[in-house]
C-alpha positions, 0 to 999 in steps of 0.5 A: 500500500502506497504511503499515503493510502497508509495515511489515510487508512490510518487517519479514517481509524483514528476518525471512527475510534474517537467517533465511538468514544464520543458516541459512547462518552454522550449515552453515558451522559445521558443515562447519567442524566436519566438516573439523576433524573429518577433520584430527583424524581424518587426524592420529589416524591418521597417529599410530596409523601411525607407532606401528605402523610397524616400525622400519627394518631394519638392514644390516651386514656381519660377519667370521668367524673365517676372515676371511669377511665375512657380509652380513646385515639386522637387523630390530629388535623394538620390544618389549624382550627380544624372540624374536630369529629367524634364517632361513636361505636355500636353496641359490643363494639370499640373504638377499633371498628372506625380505624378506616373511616378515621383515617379518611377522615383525617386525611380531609383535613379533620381532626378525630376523637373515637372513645371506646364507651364505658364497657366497651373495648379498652375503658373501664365500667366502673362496677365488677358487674358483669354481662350488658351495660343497665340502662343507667350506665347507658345514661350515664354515658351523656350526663354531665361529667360522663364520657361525652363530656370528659371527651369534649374537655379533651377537645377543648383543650385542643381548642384552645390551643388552636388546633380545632375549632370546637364550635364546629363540633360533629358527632358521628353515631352508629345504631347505639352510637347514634342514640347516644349522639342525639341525646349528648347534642341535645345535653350540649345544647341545654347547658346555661349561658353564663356571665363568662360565656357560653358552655355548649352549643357546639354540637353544629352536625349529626351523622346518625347511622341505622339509628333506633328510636331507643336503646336498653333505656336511652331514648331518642323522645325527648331529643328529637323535641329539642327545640334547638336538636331539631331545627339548628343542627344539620343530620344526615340519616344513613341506613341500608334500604332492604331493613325494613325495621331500621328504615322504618325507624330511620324514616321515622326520625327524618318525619319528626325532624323534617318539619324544622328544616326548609326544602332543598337540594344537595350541598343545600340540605340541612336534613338528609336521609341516605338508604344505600340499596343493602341489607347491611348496617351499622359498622359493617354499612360504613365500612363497605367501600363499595357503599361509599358512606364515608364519602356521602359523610364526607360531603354533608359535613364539609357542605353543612360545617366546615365551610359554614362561617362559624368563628373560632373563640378561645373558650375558658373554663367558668372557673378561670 
């Protein structure tokens, strides 16, 4: 081969080596810039999950003022003055059974309290008694100094220190939970005004899930004839449709109530009655997903409290 062929061949291999080492010397760069990429973007997501993760919930035992210790689970609100909800268990049930729909509701932005009744789950009776709450137990559970109250006290607390708005108070009642619901917001609301400001009226919405008209001797009469349980708190009656007994009984509280409360439409609805087509009820109604009660709950509370204009006030004990 002549010199210069030589050259030139020569030349040509060089050319093509360092052609292939940029060549490869750009993929690198570009699969780096890919991995780079996707730590970044696993980073951003990692980020964006803890900002929407909820805040652990918070567990603590409370005393009422007939020495019964009440087991209940916070779940705090990362907005300030927020909706605090309560939910009330079923009879034989505990504060265990709203795990899910506490979370949810957490997660719109709520702040939760689930007590387990006195009897029930992790609180205490205050008597060695054995078998079913007395029906004086059952009352003792809404008077005042008893569960209800020793809760609320726990959430004004909360209150006060700016993390919920207690006068946007929801209570949330499923089957006995419900009864006991109906009578605390009608105690809630009988409580005298005095010269250092109000004590109740802070109950604003009831949630009443396959709700009876009474319960071992809790009864829903005298409630449902408050004039302030009837006609001021917004409630929405939920109950499976193919229970002829509960929507009966369902269908009777919206009659009584219904009176009291003008006509309207959707978010507009100061009553309400849901009868998904189902023959469950109680816990077992709010937890099938399928049923989307959670989500019906969700709407009527967000619609008829949390975007109503009801101020925040720092509420004192009359003795302070």
């Amino acid at each position: 081969m002549c010199q210069s062929c030589l050259a030139i061949a020569t030349k040509n291999r060089a050319t093509s080596r360092q052609w292939r080492i940029s060549a490869l010397a750009r993929i690198a760069l570009v699969v780096i810039g890919l991995l780079l990429a996707a730590a970044f973007s696993r980073q951003a997501r990692a980020a964006d999950d803890e900002k929407d993760k909820p805040l652990p919930p918070e567990d603590t035992v409370l005393t009422t003022s007939d020495r019964v210790t009440i087991a209940a689970t916070f779940y705090p609100s990362k907005l300030k003055k927020a909706v605090p909800i309560i939910l009330l268990h079923a009879a034989k049930g505990n504060r265990g059974d709203f795990e899910g729909f506490a979370l949810q509701l957490q997660r719109a932005g709520h702040a939760v309290a689930v007590p387990d009744l006195r009897g029930h789950g992790e609180s205490s009776r205050g008597t060695d008694r054995p078998g079913e709450l007395r029906p004086a137990e059952y009352l003792a559970i809404v008077e005042p100094g008893g569960d209800l109250e020793t809760i609320k006290q726990f959430l004004m607390a909360k209150n006060n220190a700016g993390e919920i708005n207690i006068e946007k108070l929801c209570v949330v009642g499923v089957e006995m939970g419900a009864v006991v619901a109906i009578n605390w917001a009608a105690r809630d609301w009988s409580w005298p005004a005095l010269a250092t400001g109000k004590q109740g009226e802070d109950v604003k919405a009831l949630v009443l899930i396959s709700p009876e008209w009474s319960y071992k001797g809790l009864r829903i009469n005298e409630a449902v004839a408050h004039p302030n349980v009837r006609q001021d708190l917004a409630v929405l009656l939920v109950v499976g449709k193919r229970n002829g007994k509960l929507l009966k009984e369902a269908q009777r509280l919206h009659s009584a109530l219904e009176k009291y409360h003008a006509p309207a439409a959707g978010d507009a609805q100061t009553l309400a009655l849901h009868t998904p087509q189902t023959n469950l009820q109680a816990t077992r109604l709010l937890n099938e997903k399928s049923m989307h009660v959670g989500d019906t709950i969700l709407k009527f509370i967000d619609a008829r409290v949390a975007k109503q204009p009801i101020p925040w006030s720092e509420r004192k004990s009359p003795l302070q």
